[in-house]
DRENLUMTI-912855 format. One record per atom (N, C-alpha, C, O): z, x, y. Coordinates in steps of 0.2 Angstrom, whole numbers, plus 5000, padded with zeros to 4 digits. Each point is the difference from the previous one (the first is absolute). Example, Ala and Ser with C-alpha at 12.3 -4.5 7.8 and 13.67 -1.06 7.14 Angstrom:
BEGIN
503950664972 500049965006 500050045006 500350054999 499349935006 500150045006 500349965005 500150035006 
END
This chain:
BEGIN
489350845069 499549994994 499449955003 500149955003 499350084995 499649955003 499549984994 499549965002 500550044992 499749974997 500549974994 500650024998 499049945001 500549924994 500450064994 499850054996 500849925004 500550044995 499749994994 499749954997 500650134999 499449994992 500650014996 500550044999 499249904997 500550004994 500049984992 499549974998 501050064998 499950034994 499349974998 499849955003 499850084989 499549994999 500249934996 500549994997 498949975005 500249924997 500349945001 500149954998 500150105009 500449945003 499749995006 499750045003 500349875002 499949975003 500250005005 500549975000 499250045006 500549965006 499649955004 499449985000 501349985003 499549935005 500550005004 500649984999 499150055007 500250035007 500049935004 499549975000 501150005004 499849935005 500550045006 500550044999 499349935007 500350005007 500849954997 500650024999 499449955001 500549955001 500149964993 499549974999 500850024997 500449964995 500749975000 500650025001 499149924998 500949974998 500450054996 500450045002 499449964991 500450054996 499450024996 499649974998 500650105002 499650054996 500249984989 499650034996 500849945003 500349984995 499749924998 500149974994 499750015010 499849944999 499249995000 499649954998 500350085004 499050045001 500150034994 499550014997 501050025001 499750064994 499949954995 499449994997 501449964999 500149964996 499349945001 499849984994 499950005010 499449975002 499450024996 499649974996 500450105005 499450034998 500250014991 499649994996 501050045003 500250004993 500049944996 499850014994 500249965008 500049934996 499349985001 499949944998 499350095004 499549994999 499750044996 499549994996 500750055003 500050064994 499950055003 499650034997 500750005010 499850085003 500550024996 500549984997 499150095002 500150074995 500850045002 500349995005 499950044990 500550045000 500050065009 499650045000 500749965004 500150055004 499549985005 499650045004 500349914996 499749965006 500949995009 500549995001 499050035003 500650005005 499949985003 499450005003 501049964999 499649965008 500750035005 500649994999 499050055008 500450005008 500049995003 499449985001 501050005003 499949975007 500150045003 500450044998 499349965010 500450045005 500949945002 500550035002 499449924999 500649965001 499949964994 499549994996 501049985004 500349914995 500549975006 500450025004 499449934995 500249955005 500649944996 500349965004 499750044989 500449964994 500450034998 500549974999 499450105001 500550054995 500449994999 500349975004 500050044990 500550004997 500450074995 499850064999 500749925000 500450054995 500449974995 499749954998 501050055000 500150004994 500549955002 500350015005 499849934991 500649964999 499649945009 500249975004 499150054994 499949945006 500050025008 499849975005 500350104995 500150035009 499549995003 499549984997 500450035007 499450025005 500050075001 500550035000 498849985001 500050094999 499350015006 499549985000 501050055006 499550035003 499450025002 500050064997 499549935006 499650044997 499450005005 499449985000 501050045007 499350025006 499650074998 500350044996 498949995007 499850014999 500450095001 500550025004 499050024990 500750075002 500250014995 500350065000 499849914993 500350014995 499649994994 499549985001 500650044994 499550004993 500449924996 500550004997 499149945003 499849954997 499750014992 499450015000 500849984995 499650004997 500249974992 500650004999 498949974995 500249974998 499650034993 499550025003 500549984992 499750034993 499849964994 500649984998 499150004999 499749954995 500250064994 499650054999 501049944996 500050034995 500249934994 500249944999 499350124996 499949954993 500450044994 499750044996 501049955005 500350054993 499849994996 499950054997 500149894999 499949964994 500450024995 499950024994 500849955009 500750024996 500549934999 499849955004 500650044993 500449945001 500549995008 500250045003 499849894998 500249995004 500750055003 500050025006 500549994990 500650045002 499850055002 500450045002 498949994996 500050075001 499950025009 500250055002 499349905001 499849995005 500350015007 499750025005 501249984993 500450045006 500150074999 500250035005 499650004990 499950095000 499450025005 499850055002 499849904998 499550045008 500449995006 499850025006 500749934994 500450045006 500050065002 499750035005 500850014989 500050075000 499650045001 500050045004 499449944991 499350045002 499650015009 499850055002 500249895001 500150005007 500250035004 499750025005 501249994994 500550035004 499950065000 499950035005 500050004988 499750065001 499450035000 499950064997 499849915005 499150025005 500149995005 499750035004 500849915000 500250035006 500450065001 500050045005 500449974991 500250065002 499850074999 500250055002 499149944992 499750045002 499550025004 499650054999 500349915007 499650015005 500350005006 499749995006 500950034994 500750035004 499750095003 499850024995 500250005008 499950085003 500450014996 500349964999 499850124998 500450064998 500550025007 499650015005 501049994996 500550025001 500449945003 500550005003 499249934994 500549945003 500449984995 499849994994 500749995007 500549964994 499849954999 499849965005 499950014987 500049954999 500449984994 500250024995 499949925007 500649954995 499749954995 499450005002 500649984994 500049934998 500449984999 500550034998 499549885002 500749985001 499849944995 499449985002 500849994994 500049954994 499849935006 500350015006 499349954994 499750014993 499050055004 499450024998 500849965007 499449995002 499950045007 499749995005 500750044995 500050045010 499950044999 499950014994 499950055011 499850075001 500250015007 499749975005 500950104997 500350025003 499750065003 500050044995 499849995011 500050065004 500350025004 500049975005 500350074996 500550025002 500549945002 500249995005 499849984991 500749945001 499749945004 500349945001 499350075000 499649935002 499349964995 499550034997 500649915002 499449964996 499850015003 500250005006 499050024990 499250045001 499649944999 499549995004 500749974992 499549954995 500449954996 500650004999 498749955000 500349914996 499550014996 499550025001 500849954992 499750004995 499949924998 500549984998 499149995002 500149944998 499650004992 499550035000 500649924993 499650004995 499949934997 500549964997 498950035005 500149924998 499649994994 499550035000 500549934995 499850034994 499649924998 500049955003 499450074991 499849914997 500050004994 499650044996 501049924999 499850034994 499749944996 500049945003 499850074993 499449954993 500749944998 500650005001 498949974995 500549944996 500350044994 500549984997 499050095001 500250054994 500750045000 500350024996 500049985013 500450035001 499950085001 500450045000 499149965001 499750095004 499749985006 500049955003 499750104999 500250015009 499349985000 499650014994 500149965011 499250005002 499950045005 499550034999 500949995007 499950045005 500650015002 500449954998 499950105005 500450025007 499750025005 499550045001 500849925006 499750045004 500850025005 500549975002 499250124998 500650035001 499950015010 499750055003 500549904999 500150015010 500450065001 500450024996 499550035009 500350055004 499850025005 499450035002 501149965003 499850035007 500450034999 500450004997 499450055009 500350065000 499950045011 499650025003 501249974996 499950035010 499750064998 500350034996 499049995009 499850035002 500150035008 500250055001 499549915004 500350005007 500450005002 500250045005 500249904993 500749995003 500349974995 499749974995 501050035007 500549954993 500249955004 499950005006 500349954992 500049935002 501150025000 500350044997 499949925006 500650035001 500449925002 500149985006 500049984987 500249945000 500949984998 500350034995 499949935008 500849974998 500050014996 500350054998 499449924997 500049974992 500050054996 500249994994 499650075008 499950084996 500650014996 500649995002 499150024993 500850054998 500050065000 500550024997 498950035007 499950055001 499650015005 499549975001 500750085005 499550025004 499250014999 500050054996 499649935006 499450025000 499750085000 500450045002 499249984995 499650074999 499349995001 499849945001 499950125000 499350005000 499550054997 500250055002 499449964996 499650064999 499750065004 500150065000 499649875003 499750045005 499450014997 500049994994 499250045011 499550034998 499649925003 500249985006 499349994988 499349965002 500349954994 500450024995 499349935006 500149934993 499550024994 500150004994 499350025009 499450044997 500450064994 500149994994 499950055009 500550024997 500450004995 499850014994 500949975007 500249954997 499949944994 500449984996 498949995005 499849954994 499850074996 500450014996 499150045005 499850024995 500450064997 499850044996 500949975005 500450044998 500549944996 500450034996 499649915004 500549934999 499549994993 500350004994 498950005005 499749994996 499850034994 499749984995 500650105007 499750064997 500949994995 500149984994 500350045010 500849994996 499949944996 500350004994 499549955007 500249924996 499550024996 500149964995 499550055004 499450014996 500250064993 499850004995 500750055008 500250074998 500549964994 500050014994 500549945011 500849984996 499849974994 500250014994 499349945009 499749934995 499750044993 500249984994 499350085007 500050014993 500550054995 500150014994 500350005013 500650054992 500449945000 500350014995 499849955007 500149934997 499949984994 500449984996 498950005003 499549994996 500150034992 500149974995 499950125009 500050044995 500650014999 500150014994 500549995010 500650044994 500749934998 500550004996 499249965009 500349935000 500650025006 500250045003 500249884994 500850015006 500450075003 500350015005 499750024989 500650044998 499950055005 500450045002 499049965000 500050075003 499849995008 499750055004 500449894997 499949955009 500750015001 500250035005 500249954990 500749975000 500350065003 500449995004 499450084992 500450075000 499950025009 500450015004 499049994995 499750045008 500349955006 500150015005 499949924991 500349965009 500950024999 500250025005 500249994990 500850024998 500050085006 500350005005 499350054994 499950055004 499949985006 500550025003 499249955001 499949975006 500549935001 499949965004 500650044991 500549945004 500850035002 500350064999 500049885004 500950025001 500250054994 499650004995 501050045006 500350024994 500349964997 500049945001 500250094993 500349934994 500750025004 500250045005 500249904993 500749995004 499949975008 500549975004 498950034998 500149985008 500249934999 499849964996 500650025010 500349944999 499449955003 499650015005 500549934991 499449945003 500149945001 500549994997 499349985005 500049935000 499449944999 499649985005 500350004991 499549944999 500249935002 500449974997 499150015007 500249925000 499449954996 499449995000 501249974997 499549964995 500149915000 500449974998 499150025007 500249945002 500650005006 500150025006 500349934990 500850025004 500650034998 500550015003 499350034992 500550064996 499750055002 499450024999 501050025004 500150085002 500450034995 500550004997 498850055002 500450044991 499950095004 499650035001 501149975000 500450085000 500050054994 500349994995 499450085006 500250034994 499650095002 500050035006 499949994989 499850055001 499350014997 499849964996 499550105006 499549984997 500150044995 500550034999 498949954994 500350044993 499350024997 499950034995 499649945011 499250034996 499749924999 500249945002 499350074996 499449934998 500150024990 500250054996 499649885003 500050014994 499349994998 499749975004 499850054990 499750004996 499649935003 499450004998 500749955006 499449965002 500250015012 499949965004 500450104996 500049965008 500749965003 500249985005 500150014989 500749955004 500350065003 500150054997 500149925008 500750065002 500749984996 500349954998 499950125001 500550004998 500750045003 500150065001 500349895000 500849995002 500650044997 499950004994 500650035009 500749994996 500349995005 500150025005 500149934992 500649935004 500650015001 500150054997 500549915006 500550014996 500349944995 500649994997 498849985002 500249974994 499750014994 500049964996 499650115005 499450024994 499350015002 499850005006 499950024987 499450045002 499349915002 500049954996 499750065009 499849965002 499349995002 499850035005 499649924991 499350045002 499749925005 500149944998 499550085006 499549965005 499650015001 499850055004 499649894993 499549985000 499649995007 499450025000 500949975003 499749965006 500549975006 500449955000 499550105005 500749995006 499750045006 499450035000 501149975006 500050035005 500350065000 500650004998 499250065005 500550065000 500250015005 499650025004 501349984998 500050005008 500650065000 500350025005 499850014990 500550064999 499550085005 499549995004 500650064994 499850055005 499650044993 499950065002 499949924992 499950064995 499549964995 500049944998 499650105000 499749974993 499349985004 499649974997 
END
């Protein structure tokens, strides 16, 4: 591709050579009052990060990128664009590859992580959201192939160019049937793209390790358990089981 990646109507990009974090430049620019679907790329991040604090790779070669979304929803509702995310990555996944979603926030290709989702959110003194800015990279050239994984690396393949305006046209697509049909129907379509109900999992929450089986998300996003001490739901953990 040789001319600037074109993306959905109304939406903004702010294209750099080099960033510490594309999540830190967006939330920057959001907090002066840039508009909804403002993007800022990098070709590299030299800061990056991912989820629970990691460092997240990010030499030149891969799709960098960060999104200024204005739900204007109450604060709890704010981790349902997770889902919305996950699945605009995977719908910019080719036709004939397996794609997975895995709670709360992964996306799997042929059994390898594609992509990091990061959502780092601002909310008011009112208790509603002022911004999210929704991070996602996503391997395009190559996968980064770390100890620390709990999953092998995947890749797309193709150009980053590419890739943003296929990442922009999907997140733009999710966001409004979002909008428009609300959770329930983020909720149904990421359940279709996740583990089978029954698969066995494991979550780590802090220093308890919770075993059990999956059983679906419930009506806000928590994953839902059957234990052998009962039915059991999780806000917020690691998933380190093989499903879901």
């Amino acid at each position: 591709m040789t001319h600037a990646p074109v993306l959905p109507d109304g939406w903004t990009l702010v294209a750099l050579d080099s960033v510490g974090s594309t999540n830190d430049e967006a939330a920057r620019l959001a907090d002066g009052g840039a508009a909804e679907g403002t993007v800022v790329w990098a070709r590299e991040q030299v800061g990056g990060r991912g989820r629970r604090g990691r460092s997240w790779a990010s030499p030149v070669g891969n799709l960098y990128s960060s999104t200024i979304l204005r739900p204007e929803c109450a604060a709890p509702r704010a981790a349902e664009l997770g889902f919305v995310a996950a699945l605009a990555v995977g719908d910019l996944v080719p036709a004939g590859r397996a794609v997975r979603l895995k709670w709360p926030n992964d996306v799997l290709v042929d059994g390898g992580k594609v992509a990091g989702i990061l959502l780092e959110s601002a909310i008011g003194q009112d208790g509603r959201v002022e911004h999210v800015v929704a991070g996602i990279g996503v391997n395009v050239t190559f996968a980064p192939q770390l100890p620390e994984m709990r999953y092998p690396g995947a890749k797309l393949g193709g150009t980053v160019e590419v890739a943003l305006e296929g990442l922009t046209r999907a997140l733009a697509t999710r966001l409004a049937e979002w909008r428009r049909d609300g959770f329930e129907v983020i909720r149904e379509a990421w359940l279709a793209k996740a583990g089978p109900l029954g698969a066995d999992v494991d979550v780590r929450l802090g220093e308890e390790l919770v075993r059990g089986r999956f059983a679906g998300l419930d009506r806000e996003g928590a994953l839902l358990l059957e234990t052998p001490t009962g039915p059991r739901k999780i806000v917020s953990g690691e998933l380190l089981g093989r499903a879901a």
